[in-house]
Backbone and ligand atoms as CSV (ligand in chain L), in Angstrom:
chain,resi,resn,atom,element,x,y,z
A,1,UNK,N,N,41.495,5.929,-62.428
A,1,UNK,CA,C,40.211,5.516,-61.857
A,1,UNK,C,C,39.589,6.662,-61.075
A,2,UNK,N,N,38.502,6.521,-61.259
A,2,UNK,CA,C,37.168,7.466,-60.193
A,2,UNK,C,C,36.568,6.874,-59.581
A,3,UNK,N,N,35.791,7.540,-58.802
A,3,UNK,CA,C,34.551,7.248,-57.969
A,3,UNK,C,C,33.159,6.253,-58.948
A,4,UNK,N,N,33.412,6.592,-59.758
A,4,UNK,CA,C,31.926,6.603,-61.233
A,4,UNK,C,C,32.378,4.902,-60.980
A,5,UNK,N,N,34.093,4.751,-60.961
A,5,UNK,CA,C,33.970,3.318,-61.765
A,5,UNK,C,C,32.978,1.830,-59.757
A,6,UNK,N,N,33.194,2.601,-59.240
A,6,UNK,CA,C,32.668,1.788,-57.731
A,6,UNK,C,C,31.238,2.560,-57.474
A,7,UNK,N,N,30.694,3.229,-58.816
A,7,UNK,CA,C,29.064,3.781,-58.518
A,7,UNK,C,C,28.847,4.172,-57.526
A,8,UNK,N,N,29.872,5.477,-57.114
A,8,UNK,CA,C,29.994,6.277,-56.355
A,8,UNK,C,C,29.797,7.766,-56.767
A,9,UNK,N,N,29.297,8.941,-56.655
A,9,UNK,CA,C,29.413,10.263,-57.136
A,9,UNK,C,C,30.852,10.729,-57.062
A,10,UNK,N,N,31.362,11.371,-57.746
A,10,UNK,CA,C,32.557,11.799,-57.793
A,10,UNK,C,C,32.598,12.750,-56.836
A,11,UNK,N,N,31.121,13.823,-56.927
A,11,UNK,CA,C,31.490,15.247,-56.063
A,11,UNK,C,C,31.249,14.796,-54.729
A,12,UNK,N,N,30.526,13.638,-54.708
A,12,UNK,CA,C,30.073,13.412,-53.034
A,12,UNK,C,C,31.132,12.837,-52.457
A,13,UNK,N,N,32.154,12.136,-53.739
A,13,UNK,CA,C,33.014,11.552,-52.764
A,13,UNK,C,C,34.284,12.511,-52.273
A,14,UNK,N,N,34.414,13.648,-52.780
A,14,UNK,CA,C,35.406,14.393,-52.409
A,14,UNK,C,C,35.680,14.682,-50.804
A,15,UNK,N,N,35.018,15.063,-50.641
A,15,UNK,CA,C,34.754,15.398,-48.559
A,15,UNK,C,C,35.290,13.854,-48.520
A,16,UNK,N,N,34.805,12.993,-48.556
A,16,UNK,CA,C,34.925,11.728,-47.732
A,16,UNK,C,C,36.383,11.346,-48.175
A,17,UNK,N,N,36.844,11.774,-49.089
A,17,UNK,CA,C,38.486,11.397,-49.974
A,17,UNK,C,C,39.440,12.528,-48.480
A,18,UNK,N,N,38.786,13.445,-48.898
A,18,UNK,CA,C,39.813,14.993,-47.575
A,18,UNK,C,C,39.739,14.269,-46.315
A,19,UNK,N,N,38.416,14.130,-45.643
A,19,UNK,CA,C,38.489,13.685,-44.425
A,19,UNK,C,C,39.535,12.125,-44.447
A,20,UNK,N,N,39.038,11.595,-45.100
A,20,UNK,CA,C,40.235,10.502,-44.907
A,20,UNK,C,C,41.884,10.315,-45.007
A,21,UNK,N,N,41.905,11.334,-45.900
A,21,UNK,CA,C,43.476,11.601,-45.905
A,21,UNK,C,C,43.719,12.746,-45.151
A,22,UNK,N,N,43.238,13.373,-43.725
A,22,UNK,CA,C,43.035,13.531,-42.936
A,22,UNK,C,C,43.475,12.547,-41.453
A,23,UNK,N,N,42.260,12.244,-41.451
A,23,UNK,CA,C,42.649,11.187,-40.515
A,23,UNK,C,C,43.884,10.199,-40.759
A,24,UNK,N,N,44.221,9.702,-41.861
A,24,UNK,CA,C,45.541,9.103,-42.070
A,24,UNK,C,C,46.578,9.712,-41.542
A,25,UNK,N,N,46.789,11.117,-41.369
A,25,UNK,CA,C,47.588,11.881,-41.139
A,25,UNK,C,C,47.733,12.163,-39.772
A,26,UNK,N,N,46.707,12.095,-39.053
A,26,UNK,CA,C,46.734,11.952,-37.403
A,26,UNK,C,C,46.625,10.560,-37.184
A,27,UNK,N,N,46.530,9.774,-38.120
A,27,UNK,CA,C,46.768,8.160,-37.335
A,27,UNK,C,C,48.332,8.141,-37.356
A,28,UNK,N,N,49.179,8.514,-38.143
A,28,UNK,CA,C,50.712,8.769,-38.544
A,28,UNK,C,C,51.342,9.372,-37.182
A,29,UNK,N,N,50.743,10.171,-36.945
A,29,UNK,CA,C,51.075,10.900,-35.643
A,29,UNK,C,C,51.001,9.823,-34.129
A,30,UNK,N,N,49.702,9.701,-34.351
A,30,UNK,CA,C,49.439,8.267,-33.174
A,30,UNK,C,C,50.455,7.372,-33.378
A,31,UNK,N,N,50.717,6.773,-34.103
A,31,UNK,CA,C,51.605,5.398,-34.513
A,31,UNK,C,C,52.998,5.572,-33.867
A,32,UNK,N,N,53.354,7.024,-34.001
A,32,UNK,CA,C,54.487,7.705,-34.231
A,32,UNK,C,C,54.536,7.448,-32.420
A,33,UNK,N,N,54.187,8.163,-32.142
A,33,UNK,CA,C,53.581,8.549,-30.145
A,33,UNK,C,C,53.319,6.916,-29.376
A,34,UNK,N,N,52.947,6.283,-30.344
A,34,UNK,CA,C,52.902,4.829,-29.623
A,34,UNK,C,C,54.250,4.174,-29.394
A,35,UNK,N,N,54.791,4.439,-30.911
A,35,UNK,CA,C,56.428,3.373,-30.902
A,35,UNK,C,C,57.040,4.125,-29.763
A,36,UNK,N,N,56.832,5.289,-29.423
A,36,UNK,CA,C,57.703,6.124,-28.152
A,36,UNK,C,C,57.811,5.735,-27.571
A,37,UNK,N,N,56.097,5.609,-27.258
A,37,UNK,CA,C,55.664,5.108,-25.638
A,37,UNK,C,C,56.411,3.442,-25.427
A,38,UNK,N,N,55.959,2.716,-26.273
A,38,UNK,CA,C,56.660,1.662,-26.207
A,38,UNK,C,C,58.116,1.220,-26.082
A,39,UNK,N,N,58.677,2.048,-26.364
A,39,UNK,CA,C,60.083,1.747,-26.411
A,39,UNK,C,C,61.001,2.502,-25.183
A,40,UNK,N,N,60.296,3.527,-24.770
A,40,UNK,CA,C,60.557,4.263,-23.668
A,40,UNK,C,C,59.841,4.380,-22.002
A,41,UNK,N,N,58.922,3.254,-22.394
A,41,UNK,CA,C,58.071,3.184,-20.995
A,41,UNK,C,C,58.915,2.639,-19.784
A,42,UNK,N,N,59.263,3.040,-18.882
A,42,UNK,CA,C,59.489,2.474,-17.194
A,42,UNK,C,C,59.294,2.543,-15.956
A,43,UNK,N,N,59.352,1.256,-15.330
A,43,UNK,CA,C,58.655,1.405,-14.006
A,43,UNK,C,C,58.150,-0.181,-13.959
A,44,UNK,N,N,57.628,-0.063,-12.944
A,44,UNK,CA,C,56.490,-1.649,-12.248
A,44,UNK,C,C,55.774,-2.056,-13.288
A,45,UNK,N,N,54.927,-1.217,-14.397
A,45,UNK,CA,C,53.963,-1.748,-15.323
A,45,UNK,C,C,54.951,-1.969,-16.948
A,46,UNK,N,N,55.948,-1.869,-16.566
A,46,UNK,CA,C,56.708,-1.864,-18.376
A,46,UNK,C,C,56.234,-3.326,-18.800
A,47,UNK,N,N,56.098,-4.637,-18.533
A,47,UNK,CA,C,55.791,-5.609,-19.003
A,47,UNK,C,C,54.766,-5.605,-19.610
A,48,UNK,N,N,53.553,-4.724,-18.890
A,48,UNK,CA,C,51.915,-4.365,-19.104
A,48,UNK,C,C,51.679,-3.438,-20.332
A,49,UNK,N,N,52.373,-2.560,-20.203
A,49,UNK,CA,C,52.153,-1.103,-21.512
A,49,UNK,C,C,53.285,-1.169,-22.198
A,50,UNK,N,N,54.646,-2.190,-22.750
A,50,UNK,CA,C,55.376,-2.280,-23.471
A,50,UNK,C,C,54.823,-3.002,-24.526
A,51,UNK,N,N,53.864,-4.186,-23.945
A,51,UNK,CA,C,53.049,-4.856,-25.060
A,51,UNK,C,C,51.515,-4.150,-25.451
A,52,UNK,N,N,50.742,-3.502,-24.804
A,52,UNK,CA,C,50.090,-2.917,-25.120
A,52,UNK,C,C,50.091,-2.180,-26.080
A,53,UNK,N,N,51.456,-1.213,-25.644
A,53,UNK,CA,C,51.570,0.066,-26.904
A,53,UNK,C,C,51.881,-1.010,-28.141
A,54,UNK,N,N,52.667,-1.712,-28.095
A,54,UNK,CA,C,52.448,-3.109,-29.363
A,54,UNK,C,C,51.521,-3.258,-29.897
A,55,UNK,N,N,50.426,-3.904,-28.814
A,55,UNK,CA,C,49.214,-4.114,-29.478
A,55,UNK,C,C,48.447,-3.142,-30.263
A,56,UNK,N,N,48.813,-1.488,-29.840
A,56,UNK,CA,C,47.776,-0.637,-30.045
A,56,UNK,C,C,48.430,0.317,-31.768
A,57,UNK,N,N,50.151,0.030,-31.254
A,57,UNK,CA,C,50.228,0.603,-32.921
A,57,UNK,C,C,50.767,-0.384,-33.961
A,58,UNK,N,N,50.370,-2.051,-33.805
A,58,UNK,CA,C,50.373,-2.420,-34.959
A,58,UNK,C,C,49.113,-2.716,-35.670
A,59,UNK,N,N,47.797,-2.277,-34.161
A,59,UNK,CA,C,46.436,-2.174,-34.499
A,59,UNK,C,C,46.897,-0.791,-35.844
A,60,UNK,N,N,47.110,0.133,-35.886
A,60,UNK,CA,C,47.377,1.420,-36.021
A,60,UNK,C,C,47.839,1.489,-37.336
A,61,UNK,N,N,48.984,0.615,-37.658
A,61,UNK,CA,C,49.289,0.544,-38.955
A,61,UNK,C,C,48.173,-0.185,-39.658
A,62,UNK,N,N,47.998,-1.362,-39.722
A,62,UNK,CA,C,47.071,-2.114,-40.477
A,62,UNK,C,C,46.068,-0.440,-40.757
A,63,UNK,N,N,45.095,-0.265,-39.793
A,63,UNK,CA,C,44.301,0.966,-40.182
A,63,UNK,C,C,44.411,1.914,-41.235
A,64,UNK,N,N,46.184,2.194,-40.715
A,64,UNK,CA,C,46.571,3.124,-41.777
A,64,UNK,C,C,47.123,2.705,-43.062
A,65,UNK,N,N,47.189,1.556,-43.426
A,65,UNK,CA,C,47.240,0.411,-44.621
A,65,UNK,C,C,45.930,0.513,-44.974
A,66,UNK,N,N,44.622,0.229,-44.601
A,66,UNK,CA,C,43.312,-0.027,-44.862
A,66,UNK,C,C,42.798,1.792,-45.279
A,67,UNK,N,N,42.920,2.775,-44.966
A,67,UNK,CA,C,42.755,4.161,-44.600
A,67,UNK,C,C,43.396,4.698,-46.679
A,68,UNK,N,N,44.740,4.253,-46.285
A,68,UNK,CA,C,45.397,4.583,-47.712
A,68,UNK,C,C,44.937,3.983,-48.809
A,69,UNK,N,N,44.167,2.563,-48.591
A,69,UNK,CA,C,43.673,1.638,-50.052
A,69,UNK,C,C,42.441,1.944,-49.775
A,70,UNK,N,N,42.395,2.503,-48.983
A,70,UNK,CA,C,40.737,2.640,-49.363
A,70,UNK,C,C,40.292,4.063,-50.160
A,71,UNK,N,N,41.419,5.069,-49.836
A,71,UNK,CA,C,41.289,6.346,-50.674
A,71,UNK,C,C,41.449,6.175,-52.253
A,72,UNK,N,N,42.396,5.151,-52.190
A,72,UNK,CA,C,42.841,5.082,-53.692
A,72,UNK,C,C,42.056,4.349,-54.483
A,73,UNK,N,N,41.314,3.185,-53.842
A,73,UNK,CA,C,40.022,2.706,-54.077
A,73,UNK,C,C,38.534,3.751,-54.709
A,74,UNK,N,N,38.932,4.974,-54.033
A,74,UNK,CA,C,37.926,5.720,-54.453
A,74,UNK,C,C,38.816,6.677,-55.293
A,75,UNK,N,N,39.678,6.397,-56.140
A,75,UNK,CA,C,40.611,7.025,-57.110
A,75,UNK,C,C,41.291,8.589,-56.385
A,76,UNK,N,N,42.096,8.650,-55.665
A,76,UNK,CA,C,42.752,9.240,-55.297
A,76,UNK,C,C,43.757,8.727,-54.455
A,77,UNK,N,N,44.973,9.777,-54.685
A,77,UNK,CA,C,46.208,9.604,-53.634
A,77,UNK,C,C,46.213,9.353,-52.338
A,78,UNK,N,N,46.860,8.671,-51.508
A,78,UNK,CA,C,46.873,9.193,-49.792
A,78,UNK,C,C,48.008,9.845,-49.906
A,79,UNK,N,N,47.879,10.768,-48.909
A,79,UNK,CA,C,49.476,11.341,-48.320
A,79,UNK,C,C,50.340,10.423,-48.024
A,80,UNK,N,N,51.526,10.554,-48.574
A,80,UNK,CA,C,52.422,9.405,-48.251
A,80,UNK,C,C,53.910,10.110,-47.617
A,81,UNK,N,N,53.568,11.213,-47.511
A,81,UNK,CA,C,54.739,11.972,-46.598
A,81,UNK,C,C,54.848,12.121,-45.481
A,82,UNK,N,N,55.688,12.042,-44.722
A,82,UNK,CA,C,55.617,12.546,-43.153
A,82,UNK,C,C,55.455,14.364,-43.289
A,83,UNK,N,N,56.188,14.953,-44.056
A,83,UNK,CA,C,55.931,16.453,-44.473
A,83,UNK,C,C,54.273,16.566,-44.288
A,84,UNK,N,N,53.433,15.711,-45.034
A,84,UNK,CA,C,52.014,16.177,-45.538
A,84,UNK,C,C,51.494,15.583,-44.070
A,85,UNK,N,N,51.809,14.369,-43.384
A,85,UNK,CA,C,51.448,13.981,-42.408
A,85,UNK,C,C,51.058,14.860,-40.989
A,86,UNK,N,N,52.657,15.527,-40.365
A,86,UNK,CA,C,52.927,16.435,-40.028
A,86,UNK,C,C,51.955,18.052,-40.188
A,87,UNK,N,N,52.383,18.326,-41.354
A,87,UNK,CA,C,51.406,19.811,-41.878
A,87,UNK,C,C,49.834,19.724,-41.526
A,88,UNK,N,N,49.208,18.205,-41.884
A,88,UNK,CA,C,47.986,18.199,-41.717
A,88,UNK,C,C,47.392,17.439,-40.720
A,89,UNK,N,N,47.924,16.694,-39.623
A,89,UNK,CA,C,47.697,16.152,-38.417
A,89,UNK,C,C,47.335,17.208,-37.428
A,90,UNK,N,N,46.306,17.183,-36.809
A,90,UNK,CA,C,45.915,18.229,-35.483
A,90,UNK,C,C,46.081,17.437,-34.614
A,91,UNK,N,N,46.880,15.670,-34.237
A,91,UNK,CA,C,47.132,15.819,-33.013
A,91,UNK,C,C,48.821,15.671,-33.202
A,92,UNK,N,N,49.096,16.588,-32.099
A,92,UNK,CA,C,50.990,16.653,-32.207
A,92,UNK,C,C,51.865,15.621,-31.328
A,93,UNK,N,N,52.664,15.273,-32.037
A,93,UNK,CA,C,54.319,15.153,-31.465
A,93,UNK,C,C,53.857,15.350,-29.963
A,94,UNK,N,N,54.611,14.292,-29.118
A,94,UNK,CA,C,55.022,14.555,-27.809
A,94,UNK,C,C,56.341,13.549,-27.591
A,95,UNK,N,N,57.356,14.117,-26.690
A,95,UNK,CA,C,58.492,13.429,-26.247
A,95,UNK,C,C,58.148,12.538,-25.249
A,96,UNK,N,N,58.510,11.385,-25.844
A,96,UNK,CA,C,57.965,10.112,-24.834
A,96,UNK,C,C,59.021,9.931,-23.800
A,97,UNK,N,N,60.929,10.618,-24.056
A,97,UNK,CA,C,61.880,10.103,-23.208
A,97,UNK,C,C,61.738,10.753,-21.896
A,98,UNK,N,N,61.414,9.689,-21.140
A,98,UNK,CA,C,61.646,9.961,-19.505
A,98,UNK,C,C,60.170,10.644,-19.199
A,99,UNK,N,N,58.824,10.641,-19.888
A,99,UNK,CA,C,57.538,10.492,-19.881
A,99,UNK,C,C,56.744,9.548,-18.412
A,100,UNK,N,N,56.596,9.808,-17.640
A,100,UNK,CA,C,55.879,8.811,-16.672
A,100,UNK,C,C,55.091,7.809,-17.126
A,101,UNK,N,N,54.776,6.834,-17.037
A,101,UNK,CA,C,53.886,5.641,-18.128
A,101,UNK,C,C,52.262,6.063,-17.837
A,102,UNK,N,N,51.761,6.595,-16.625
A,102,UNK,CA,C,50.522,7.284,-16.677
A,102,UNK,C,C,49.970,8.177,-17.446
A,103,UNK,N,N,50.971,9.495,-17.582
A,103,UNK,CA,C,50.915,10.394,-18.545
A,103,UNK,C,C,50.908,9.683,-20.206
A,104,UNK,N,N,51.806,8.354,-20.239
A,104,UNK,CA,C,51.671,8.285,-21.322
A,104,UNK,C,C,50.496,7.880,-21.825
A,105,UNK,N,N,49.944,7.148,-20.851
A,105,UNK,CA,C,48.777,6.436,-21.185
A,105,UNK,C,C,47.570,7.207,-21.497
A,106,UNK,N,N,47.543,8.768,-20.489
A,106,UNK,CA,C,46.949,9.714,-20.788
A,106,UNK,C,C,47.060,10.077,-22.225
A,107,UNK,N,N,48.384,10.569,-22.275
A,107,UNK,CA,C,48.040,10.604,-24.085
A,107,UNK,C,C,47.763,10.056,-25.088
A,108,UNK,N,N,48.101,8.716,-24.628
A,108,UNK,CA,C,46.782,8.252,-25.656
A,108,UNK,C,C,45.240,7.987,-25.827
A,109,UNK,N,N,45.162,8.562,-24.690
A,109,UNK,CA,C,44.070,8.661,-24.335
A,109,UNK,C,C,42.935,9.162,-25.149
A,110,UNK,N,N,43.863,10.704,-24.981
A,110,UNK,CA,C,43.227,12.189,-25.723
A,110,UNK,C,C,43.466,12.119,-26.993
A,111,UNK,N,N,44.299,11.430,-27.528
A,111,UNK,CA,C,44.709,10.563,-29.314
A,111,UNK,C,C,43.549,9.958,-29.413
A,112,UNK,N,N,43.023,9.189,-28.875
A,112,UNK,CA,C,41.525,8.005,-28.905
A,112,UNK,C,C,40.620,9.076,-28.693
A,113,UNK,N,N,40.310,9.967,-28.228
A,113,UNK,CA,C,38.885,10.556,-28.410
A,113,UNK,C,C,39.289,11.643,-29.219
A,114,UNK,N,N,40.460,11.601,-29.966
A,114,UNK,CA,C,40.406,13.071,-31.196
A,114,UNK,C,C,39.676,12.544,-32.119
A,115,UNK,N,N,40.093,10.680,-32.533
A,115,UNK,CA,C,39.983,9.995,-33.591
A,115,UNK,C,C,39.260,9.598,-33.284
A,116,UNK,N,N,38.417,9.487,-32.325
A,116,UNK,CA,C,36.904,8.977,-32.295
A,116,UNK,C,C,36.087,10.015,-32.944
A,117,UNK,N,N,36.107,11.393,-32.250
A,117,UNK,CA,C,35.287,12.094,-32.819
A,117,UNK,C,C,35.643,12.469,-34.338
A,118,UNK,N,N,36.578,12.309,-35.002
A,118,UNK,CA,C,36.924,12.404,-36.274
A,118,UNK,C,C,36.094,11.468,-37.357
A,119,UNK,N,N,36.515,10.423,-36.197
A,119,UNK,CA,C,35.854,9.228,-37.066
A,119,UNK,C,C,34.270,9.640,-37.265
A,120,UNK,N,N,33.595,9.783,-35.833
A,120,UNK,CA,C,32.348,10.031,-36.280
A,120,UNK,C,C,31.630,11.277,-37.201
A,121,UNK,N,N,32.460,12.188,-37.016
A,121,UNK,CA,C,32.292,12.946,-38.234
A,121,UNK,C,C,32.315,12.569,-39.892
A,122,UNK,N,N,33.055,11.429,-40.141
A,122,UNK,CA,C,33.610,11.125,-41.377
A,122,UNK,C,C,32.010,9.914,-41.318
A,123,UNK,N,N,31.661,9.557,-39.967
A,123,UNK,CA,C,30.391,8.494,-40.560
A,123,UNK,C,C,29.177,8.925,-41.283
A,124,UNK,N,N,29.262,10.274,-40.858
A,124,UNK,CA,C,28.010,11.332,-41.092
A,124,UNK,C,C,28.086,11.427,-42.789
A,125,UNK,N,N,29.563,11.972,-42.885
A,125,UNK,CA,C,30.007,12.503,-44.511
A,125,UNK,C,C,29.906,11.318,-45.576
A,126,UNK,N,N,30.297,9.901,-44.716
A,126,UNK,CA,C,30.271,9.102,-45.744
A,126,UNK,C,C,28.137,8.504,-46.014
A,127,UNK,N,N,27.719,8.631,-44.676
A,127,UNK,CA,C,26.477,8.393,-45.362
A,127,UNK,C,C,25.670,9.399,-46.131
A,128,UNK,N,N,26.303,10.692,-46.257
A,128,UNK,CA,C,25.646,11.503,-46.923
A,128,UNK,C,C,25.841,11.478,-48.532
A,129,UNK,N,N,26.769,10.999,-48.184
A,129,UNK,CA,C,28.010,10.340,-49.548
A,129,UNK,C,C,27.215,8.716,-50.303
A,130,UNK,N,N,26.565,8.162,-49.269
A,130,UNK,CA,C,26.081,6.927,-49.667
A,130,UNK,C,C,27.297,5.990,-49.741
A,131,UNK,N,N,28.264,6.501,-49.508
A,131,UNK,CA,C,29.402,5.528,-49.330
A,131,UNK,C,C,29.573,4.201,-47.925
A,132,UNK,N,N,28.866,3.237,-48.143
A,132,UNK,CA,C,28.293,2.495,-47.272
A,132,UNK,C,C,30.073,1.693,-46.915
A,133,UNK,N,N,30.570,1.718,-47.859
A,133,UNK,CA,C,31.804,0.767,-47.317
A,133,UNK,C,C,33.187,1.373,-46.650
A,134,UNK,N,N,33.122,2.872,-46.989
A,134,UNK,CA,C,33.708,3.435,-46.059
A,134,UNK,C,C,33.252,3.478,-44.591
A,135,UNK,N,N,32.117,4.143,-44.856
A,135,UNK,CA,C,31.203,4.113,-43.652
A,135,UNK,C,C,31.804,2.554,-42.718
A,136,UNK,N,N,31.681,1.396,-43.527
A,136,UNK,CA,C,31.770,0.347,-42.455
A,136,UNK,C,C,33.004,0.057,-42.035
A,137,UNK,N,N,33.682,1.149,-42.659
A,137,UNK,CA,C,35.484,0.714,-42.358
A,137,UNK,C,C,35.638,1.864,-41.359
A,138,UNK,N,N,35.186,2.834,-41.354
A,138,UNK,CA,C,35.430,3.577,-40.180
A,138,UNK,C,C,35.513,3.115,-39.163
A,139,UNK,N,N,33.510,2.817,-39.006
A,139,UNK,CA,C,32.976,2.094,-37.647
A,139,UNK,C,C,34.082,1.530,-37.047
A,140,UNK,N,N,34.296,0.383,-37.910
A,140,UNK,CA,C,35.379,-0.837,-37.566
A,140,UNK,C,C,36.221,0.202,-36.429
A,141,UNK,N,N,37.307,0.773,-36.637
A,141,UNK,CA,C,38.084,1.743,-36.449
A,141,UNK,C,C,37.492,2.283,-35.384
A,142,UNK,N,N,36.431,3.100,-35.121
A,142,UNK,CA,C,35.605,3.513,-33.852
A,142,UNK,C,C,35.775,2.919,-32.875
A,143,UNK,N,N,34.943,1.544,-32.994
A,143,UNK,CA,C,34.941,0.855,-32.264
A,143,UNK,C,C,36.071,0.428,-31.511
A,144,UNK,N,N,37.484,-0.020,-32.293
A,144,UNK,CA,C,38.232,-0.392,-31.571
A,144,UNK,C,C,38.722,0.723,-30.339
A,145,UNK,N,N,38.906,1.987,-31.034
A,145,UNK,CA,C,39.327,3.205,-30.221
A,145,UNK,C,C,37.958,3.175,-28.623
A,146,UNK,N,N,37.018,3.483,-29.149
A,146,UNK,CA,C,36.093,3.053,-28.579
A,146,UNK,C,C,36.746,1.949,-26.785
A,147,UNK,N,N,36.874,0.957,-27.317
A,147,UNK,CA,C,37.012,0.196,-26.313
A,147,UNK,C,C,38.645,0.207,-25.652
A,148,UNK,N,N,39.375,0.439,-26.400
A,148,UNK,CA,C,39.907,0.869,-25.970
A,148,UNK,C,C,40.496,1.836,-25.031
A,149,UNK,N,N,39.797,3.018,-25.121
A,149,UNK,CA,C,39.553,3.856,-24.216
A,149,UNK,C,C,39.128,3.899,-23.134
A,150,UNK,N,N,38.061,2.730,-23.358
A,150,UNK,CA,C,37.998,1.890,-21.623
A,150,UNK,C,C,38.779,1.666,-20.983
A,151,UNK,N,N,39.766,0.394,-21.678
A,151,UNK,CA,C,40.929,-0.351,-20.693
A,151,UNK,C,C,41.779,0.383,-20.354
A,152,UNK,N,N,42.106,1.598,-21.182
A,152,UNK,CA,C,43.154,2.456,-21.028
A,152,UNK,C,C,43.000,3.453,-19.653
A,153,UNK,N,N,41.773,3.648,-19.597
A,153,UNK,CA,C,40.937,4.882,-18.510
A,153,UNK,C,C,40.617,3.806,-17.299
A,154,UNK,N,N,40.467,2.731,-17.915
A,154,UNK,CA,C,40.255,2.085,-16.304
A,154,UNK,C,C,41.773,1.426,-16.203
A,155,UNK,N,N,42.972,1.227,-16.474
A,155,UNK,CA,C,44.230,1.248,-16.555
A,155,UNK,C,C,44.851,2.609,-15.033
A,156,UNK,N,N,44.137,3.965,-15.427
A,156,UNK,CA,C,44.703,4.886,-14.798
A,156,UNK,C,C,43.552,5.313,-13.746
A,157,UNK,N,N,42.532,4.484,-13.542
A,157,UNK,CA,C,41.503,4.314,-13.033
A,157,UNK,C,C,40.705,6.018,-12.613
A,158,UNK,N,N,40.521,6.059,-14.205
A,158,UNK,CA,C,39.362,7.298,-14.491
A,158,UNK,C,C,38.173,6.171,-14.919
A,159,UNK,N,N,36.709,6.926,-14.143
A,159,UNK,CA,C,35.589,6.256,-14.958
A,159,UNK,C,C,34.848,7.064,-16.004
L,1,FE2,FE,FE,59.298,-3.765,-29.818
C-alpha cells in the first residue's frame, strides 16, 4: 500500500511519514523515563506521582500505538526497534534511581515541550501535505501534552 490508495500524494507524504517515525522514537524514550519515574519515585508525594507517571505513560503508549498505525496507514514502516528508537530520539535516557520526585517531574517537563514543539512542527508539514487526519491526530496529542504541562508546572509551582 501507498499514500495514492487514502488520496494522499506520495511525495507530500514523505516528510510527514519521517517526522512521524520521528516522534515515535522520542515518545519511546518518554515512555521509557516515565516507567522510571514511576517505579522509583519517593518521598511525601509517591501516592500523587506514582499514579500520575501511570496516567501519563499509558497515555504514552496508546499514542505510540496510534503514531505506528497511522504511518503504516500511509504505507510505510514504523521503527519498531529500541536500536532505531534510541539512534533517532533527541530526547535522552535519564537515571530515575534515587532521582528527587521534583527533578523528576522537571523532566518531564522538558519531554512535554520537546514534543509539543515537534508536534507543532509536524501540524505545519501535515497541512502542507493536506493530510487533514494526521494533522487531527497530532493536535489530539498536543493538546494533551499541552495541559499537561500545566498540572505538572503548577505541581512544582512554576507559572
Ligand atoms: Fe505500576
Amino acid at each position: 500500500m501507498n499514500a495514492e490508495e487514502i488520496s494522499l500524494e506520495e511525495v507530500k507524504v514523505k516528510p510527514v511519514v519521517d517526522h512521524l517515525n520521528d516522534l515515535l522514537a522520542n515518545y519511546h524514550i518518554h515512555y521509557q523515563k516515565l516507567r522510571g519515574c514511576h517505579w522509583n519515585v519517593k518521598g511525601p508525594s509517591f501516592f500523587t506521582l506514582h499514579l500520575k507517571f501511570e496516567e501519563l505513560y499509558t497515555a504514552a503508549l496508546l499514542t505510540i500505538d496510534e503514531l505506528a498505525e497511522r504511518i503504516l496507514s500511509l504505507g510505510k514502516a514504523p521503527y519498531s526497534t529500541f536500536n532505531d528508537y534510541i539512534k533517532t530520539a533527541e530526547i535522552k535516557e535519564i537515571q530515575t534511581i534515587g532521582l528527587k520526585d521534583t527533578l523528576m517531574v522537571k523532566a518531564i517537563i522538558d519531554d512535554l515541550a520537546f514534543l509539543i514543539a515537534k508536534e507543532r512542527e509536524i501540524l505545519n508539514i501535515t497541512a502542507d501535505a493536506g493530510d487533514d487526519g494526521t494533522n487531527d491526530m497530532v493536535n489530539r496529542f498536543m493538546q494533551f501534552n499541552e495541559k499537561n504541562t500545566w498540572m505538572l508546572r503548577s505541581f512544582v509551582n512554576e507559572d
